[in-house]
KOLTORTOR-401110 format. One record per residue: residue in three letters; x, y, z of N, C-alpha, C in turn. Coordinates in pm, whole numbers, plus 50000, padded with zeros to 5 digits. Each point is the difference from the previous one (the first is absolute). Example, Ala and Ser with C-alpha at 12.3 -4.5 7.8 and 13.67 -1.06 7.14 Angstrom:
// residues 2
ala513194943150780499115011950000500905012050000
ser499655010549928500825011950006499235010950073
***
This chain:
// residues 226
unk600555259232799500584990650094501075007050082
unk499914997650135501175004450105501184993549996
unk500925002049995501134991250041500725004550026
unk501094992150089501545009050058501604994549954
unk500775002450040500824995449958501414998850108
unk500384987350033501024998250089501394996849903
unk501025007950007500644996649944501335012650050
unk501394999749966501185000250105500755014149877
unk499684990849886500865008249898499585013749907
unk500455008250056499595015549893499624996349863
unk500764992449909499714996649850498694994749987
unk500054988350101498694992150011498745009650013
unk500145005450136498915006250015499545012049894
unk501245004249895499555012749940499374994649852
unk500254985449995499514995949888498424993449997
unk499934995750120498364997550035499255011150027
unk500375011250050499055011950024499845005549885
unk501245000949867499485001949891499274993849909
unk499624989850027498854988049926498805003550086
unk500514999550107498105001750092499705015749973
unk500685008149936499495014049971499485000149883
unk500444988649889499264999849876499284991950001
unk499484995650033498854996150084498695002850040
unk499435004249970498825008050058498704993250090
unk500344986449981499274997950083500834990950127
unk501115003450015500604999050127500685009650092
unk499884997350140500905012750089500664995350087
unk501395001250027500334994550055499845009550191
unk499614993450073499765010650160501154994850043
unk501204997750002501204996450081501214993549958
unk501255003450037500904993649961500735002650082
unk500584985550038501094994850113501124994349911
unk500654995550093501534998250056500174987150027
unk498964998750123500594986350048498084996850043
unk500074985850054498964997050029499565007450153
unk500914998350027500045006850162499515017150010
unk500075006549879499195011150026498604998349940
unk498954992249962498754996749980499575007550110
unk498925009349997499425005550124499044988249994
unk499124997350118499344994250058498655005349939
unk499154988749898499235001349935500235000649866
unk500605002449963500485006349856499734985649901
unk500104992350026499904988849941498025004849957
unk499234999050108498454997449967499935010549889
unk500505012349999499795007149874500685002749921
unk500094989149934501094994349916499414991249873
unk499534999449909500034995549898501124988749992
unk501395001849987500584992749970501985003150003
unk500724989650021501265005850024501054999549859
unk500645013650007501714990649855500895001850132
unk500534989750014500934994550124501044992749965
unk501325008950062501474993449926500204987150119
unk500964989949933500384988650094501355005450093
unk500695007749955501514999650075499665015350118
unk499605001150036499135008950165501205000750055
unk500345014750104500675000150084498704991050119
unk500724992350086499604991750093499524988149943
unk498495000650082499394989049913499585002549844
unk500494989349927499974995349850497945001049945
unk500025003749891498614996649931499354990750023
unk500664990149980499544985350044499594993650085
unk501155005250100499854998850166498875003150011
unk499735013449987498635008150025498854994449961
unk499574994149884498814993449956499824986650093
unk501534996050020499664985650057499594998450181
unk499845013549980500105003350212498505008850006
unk499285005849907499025006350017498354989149938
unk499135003050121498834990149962499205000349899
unk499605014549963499545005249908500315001849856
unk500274993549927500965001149918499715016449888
unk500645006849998499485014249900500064993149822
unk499395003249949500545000249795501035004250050
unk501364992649888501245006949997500914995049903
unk500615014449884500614997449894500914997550073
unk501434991849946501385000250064500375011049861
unk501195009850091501185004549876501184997750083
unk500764992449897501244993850040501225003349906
unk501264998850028500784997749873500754985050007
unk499184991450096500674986750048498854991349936
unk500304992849935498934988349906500124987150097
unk500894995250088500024989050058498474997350125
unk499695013050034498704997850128498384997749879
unk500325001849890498695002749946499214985250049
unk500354987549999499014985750033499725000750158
unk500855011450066499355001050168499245010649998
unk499965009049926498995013249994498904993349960
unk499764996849916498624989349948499424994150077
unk500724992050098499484989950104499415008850082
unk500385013950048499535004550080498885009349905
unk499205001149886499295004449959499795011449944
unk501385003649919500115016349988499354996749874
unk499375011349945499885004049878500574996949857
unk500995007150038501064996549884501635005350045
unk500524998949909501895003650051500845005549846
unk500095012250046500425009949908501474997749994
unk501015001449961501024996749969500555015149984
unk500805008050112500435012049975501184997449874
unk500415010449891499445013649963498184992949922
unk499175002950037498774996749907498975009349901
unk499544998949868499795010849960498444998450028
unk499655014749937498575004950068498844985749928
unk500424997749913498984989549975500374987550066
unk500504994750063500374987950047499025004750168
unk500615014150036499095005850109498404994850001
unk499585009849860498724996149992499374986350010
unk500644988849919499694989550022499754993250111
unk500925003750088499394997850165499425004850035
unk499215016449969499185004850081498604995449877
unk499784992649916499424990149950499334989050080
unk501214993250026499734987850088499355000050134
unk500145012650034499755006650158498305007049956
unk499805002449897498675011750000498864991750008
unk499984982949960498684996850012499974989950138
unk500765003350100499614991850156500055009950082
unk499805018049927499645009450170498275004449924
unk499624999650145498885008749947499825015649966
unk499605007249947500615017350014498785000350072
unk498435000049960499225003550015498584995550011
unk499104998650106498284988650022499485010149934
unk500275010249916498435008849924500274988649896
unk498684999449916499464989649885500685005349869
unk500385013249995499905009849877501834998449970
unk500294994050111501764997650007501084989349991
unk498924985650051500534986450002500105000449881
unk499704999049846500444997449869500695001249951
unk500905015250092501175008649887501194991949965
unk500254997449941502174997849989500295008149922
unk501035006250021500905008049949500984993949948
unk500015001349837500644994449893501095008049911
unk501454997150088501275004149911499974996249840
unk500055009349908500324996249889500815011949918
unk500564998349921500435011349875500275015550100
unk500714993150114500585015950082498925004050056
unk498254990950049499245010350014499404988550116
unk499675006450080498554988250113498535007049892
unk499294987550016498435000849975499404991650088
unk498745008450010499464996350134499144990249923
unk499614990450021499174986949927499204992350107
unk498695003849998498884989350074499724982949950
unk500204995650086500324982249995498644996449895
unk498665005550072498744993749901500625008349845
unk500595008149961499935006349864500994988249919
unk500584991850048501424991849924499104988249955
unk500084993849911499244993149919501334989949978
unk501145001149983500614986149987501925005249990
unk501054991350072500815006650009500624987549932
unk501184999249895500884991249926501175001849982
unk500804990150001501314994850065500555008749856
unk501345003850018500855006549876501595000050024
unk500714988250013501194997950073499835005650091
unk501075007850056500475009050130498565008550002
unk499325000549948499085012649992498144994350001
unk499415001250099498235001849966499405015649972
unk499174991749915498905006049905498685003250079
unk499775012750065498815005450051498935001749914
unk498734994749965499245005149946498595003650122
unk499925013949933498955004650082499095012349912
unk498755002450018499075009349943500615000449856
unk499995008749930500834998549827501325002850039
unk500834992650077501315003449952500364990050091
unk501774999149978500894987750055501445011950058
unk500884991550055501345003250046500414989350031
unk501435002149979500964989049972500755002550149
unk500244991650089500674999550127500904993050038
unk501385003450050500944986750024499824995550122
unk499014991449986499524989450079499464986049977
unk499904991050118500014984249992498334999350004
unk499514988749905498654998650053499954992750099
unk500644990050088500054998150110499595010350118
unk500995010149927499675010350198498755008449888
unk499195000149909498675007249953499274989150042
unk499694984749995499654990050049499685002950180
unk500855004150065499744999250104499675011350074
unk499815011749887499305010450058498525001449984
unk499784990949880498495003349986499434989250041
unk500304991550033499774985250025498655000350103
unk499775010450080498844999550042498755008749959
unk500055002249856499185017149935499484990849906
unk500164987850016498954992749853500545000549861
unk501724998749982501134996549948500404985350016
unk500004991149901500544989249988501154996849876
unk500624990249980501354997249938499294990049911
unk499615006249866499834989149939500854989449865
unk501155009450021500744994349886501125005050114
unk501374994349909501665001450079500375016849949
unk499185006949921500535015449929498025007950015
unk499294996950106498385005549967499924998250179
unk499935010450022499295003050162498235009649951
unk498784996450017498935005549947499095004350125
unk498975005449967499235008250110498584992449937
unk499474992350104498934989949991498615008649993
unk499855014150034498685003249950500425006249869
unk501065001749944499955007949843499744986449847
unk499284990650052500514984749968498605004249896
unk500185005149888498564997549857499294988749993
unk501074991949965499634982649960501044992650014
unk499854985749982501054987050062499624990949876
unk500724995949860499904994249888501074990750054
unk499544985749963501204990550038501175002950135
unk500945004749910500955002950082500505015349989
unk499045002949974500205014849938499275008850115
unk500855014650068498805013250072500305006649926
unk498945007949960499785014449947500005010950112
unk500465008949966500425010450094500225011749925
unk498815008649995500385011949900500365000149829
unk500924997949993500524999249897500944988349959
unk500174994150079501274991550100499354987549973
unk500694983349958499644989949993500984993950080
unk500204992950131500894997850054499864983150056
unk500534992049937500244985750007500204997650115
unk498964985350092499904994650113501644990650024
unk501295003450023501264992250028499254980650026
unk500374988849980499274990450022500824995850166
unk500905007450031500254999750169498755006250084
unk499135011849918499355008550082498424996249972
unk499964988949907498234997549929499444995250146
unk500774991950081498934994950097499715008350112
unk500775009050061499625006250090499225010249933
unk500115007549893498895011149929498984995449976
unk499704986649941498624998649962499174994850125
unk500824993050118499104996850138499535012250047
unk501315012749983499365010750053498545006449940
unk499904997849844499195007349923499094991650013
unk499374987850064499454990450010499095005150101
unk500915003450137499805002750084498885014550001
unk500515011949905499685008750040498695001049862
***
């Protein structure tokens, strides 16, 4: 993923170029100052912005709220009062300067499943999965069922799992169109790895994972359906 970075302050900027360097699958092509040095274009090849609110001239804000196009855009701030107007205008998320590298990641989380990288077939599947200090590259058809673990989901895929600090909400809404449904409040499952359907019971590998009675009617119309 491309991205740039507008932002005023040396600290700031030396602390995001050192996250987007550990990183490997991000680069950053630019870093400004103010909005006013954006060369002309720079936006279309652009992946996505980390953009401070307090700008010499025009403000962060200003800027989103004056341009038609709107870009992806993390806020990094050290001001918590704009975060319910950054939202409105559709950013991403809002980092809270000093922020550590995992709080980073988590936004570039939230950001990885609404760009496209790539139309080859052999590439739409990948996500790249932070865990235990390490990314793994993990194809969407190989995940067989992902489960809620407090602060933390449970990847299961081919013989093995990883533990991720993440919401099944934002795993919910990444796979949500790959033939992933929510069938319990702690069970996000992958509808072709489905063995058998006992009562209220799926089999899944090894895995017996209970129909939530919030989720029996929309799963079984679906399984009705299909």
């Amino acid at each position: 993923m491309k991205c740039i970075i507008i932002e005023d302050e040396l600290p700031g900027i030396k602390l995001l170029k050192s996250y987007i360097d550990k990183t490997f699958f991000l680069e950053c092509i630019g870093i400004f100052n103010s909005v006013s040095e954006l060369p002309f274009g720079i936006l279309d090849k652009t992946d996505f912005i980390f953009l401070d609110i307090q700008l010499p001239g025009i403000n962060g804000l200003d800027f989103l709220k004056n341009i038609e196009k709107k870009p992806r855009v993390i806020i990094t701030t050290a001001y918590r009062d704009y975060a319910i107007d950054a939202f409105d205008q559709g950013v991403v998320d809002y980092l809270l300067k000093p922020f550590s590298y995992e709080r980073f990641l988590k936004s570039i989380y939230r950001l990885h499943g609404s760009i496209k990288f790539s139309d080859k077939e052999e590439n739409k599947n990948d996500l790249f999965v932070y865990a235990d200090k390490t990314f793994f590259n993990i194809n969407k058809k190989d995940i067989f069922l992902i489960k809620a673990e407090v602060d933390y989901v449970k990847i299961f895929y081919e013989n093995k799992n990883l533990l991720v600090q993440d919401s099944m909400n934002s795993w919910e809404n990444k796979l949500k169109e790959d033939g992933f449904i929510r069938v319990h409040r702690s069970y996000l499952i992958n509808l072709s790895k489905i063995i058998k359907i006992e009562g209220n019971l799926i089999y899944i590998k090894d895995q017996v994972i209970p129909v939530g009675k919030t989720y029996q009617s929309i799963f079984f119309d679906l399984i009705k359906k299909l």
